[in-house]
N, C-alpha and C positions, 0 to 999 in steps of 0.2 A: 739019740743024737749020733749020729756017724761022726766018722773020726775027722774027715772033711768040713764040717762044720765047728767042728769042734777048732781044728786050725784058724778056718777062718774068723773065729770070733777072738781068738788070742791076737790074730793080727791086726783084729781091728782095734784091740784094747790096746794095742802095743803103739797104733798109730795116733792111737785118741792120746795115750799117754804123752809122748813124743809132743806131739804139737801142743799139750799143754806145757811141757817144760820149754819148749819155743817161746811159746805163748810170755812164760813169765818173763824168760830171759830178754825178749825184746822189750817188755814194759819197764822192766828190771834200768834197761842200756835208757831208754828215752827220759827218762825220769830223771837220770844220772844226765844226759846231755844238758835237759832243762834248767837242772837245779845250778851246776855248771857254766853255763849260758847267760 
């Protein structure tokens, strides 16, 4: 693996991470509108 590669897959895990923690935070907030509501 080159060292380019190697970045790029950090950044992908970084991005996959990210939008998981998105991911829960918004199911997190709608859940809380609903119950709420």
């Amino acid at each position: 693996m080159t060292r380019t590669s190697n970045n790029q897959l950090a950044y992908k895990i970084k991005t996959i991470s990210l939008m998981h923690i998105f991911n829960q935070l918004t199911s997190e907030a709608y859940a809380t509108v609903a119950l709420a509501a």
